[in-house]
N, C-alpha and C positions, 0 to 999 in steps of 0.2 A: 685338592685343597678346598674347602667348604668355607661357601663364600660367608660371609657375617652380617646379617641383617640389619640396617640400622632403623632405628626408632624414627616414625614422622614429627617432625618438629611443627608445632602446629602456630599460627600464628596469632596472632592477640584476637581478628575477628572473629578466626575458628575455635578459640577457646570460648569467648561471648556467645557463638552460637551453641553451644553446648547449654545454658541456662537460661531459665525464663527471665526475661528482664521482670523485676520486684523493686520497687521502690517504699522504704518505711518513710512516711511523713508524720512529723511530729505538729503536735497547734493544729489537726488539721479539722478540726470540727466547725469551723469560720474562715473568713477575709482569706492574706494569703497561702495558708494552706490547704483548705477549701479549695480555692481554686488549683494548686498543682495537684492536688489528687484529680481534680476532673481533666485537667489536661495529661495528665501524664494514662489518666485512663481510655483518652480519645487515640494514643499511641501504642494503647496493646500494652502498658505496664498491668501484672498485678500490682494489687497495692496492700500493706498494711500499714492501716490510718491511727494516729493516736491520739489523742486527749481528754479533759478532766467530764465531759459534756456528752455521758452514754446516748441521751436522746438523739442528739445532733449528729454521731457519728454511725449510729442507726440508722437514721433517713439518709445520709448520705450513702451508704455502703448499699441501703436499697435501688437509693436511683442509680447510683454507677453500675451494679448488676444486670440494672433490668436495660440498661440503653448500652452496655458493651461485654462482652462475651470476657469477663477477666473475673480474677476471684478478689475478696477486697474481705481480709481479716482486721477486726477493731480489737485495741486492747487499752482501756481505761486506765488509766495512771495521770496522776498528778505528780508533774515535774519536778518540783519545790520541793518533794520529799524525798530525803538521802537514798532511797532501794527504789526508788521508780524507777532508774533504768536500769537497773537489774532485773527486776520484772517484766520490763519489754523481751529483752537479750531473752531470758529464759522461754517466755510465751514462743518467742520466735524460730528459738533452736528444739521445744519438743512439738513443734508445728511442721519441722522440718524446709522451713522457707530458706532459701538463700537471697541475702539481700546482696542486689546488685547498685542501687542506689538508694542513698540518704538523702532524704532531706530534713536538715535541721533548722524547722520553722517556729517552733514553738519561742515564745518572749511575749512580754508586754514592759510597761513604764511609767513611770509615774510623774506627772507633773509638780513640783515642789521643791522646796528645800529639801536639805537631810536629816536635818531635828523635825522635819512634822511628822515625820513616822516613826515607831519603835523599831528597834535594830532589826526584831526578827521578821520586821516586812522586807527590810533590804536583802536580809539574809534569803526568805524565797524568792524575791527577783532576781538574784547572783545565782541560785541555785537552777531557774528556770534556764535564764540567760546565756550564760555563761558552763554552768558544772554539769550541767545535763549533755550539752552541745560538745564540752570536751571527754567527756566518756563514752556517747555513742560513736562520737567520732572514733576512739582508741580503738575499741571494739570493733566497731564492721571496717578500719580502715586496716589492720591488719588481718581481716579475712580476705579483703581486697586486695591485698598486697601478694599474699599468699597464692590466689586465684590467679594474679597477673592483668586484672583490670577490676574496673569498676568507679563510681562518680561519688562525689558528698557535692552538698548544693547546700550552705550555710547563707539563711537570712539573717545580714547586719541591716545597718541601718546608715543613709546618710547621715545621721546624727552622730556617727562614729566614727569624722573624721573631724569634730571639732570637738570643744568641751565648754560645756551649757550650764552654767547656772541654772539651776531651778530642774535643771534635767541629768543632773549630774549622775547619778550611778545609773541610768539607761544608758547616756551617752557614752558613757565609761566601759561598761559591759559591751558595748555595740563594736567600742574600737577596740576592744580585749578580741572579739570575731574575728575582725578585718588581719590584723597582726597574727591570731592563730591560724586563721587559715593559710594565709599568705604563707606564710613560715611550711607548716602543712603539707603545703602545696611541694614545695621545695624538696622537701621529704620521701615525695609518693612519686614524682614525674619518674623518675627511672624506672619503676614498678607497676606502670600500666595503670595508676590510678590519678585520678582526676581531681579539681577542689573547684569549685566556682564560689566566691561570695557575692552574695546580691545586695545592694545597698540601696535601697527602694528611700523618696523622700517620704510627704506628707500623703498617704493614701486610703481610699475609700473604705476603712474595714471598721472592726469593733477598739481600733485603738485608742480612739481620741478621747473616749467612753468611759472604758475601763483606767486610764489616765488620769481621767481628769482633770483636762483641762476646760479650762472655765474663762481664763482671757479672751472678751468679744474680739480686740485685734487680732488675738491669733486665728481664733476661730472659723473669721470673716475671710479673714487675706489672704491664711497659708493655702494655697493650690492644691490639689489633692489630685491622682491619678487613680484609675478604676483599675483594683486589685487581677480584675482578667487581665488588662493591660499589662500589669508590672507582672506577672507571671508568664506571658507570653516572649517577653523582652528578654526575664531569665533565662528561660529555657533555652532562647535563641543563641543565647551565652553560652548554656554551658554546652550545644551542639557545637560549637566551636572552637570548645576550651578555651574559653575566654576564664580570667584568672577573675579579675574586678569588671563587676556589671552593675552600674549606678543608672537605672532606666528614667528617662524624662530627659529633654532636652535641658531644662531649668535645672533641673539635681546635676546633672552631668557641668553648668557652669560652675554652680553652687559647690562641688568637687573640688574644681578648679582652684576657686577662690578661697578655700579652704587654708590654702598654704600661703596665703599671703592678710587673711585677713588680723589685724592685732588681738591678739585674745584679749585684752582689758577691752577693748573696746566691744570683744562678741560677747565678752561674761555681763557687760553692761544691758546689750540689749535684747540677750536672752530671760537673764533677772527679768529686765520690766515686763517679757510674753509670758513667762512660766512660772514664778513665784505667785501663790495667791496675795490677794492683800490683808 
């Protein structure tokens, strides 16, 4: 009688060994996506880097080459437009890359009411924010699923666990993150796949800038952490599978107090930091 051979079952770390760890960062031409491409490149990730800023993601793919032996493909897209991540997806699958991790860093925001801009400003912030973040996600988290592991690393924001006058459709889009991922997460854990959200506070990058914000109080007083820092803290995150990562001692209260603070009373005194006069 001839015996029957069975198949080796391989396990979740034998299958990871099988592929190059590849991480796609989205935003990542500045602040914190900038930084996790250099950290995730000090780790032996390839990387393919994205955003609207070809100069910036030039020089960076140069010096990550020339200081670690990894390949670093750029591919230009602007978020805010309906077929930019279609355009990644495709660059990515006749490139032959298999991503092993996401990170969805790309967002910015805007200091102000909702009448000082016209709809179709908010409509590309929702579309950065938010529509981008849940279609890459669809996409590489069912190739993830399929493969039997792999990571998404979704930048929210502490600001997305309250809701801010004057900051309103950032702060709104930010806990749209926190809630999809979360949920997300719930989704992928049986399937070898990972979710971390990072909910980084007031930090040292091009946001405040591009925002807008122009309150000397805010300007003066809000604390800032140095974007290596809050990228360092993520990452620490998501090696541990940590679900929610709010880095900073002071964010990590501010968390806290989130669930107790009166919203009249926080729409009060977000109005007087974030509305212009």
């Amino acid at each position: 009688m001839k015996s029957v051979k069975r198949e080796k079952v391989l396990s979740q770390e034998e299958i990871k060994s099988n592929f190059v760890k590849t991480a796609l960062v989205t935003g990542a031409s500045s602040g914190l996506g900038e930084q996790f491409c250099r950290h995730l490149a000090r780790r032996g990730f390839n990387l393919v880097i994205s955003a609207r800023r070809k100069n910036l993601l030039v020089d960076l793919k140069k010096e990550i080459e020339a200081k670690h032996t990894i390949k670093v493909n750029i591919i230009v897209q602007d978020l805010s437009k309906s077929n930019s991540v279609k355009c990644i997806v495709d660059e990515v699958s006749r490139e032959g890359i298999i991503i092993t991790h996401l990170v969805n860093n790309a967002g910015y925001g805007y200091y102000g009411a909702l009448g000082e801009q016209p709809f179709s400003f908010w409509r590309d912030l929702i579309n950065v924010n938010q529509n981008a973040m849940v279609e890459l996600s669809y996409v590489y988290a069912k190739q993830m699923a399929e493969r039997g592991f792999g990571t998404i690393v979704n930048v929210s924001s502490l600001a997305g666990f309250f809701s801010l006058s004057g900051f309103n459709v950032y702060a709104a889009s930010k806990a749209f993150m926190i809630n999809f991922s979360t949920a997300l997460a719930g989704e992928l854990s049986s399937k070898g796949v990972q979710v971390t959200v990072v909910c980084p506070g007031p930090t040292k990058t091009e946001f405040d800038k591009v925002a807008a914000l122009k309150h000397p109080l805010a300007v003066k007083r809000i604390p800032s952490m140095k974007s290596s820092n809050v990228v360092k803290i993520a990452l620490k995150a998501m090696d541990k599978g940590k679900l929610i990562c709010v880095p900073g001692y002071r964010n990590r209260v501010l968390y806290y107090l989130s669930r107790f603070i009166p919203r009249a009373l926080l729409n009060k005194i977000s109005a007087k930091l974030f509305i212009s006069e």
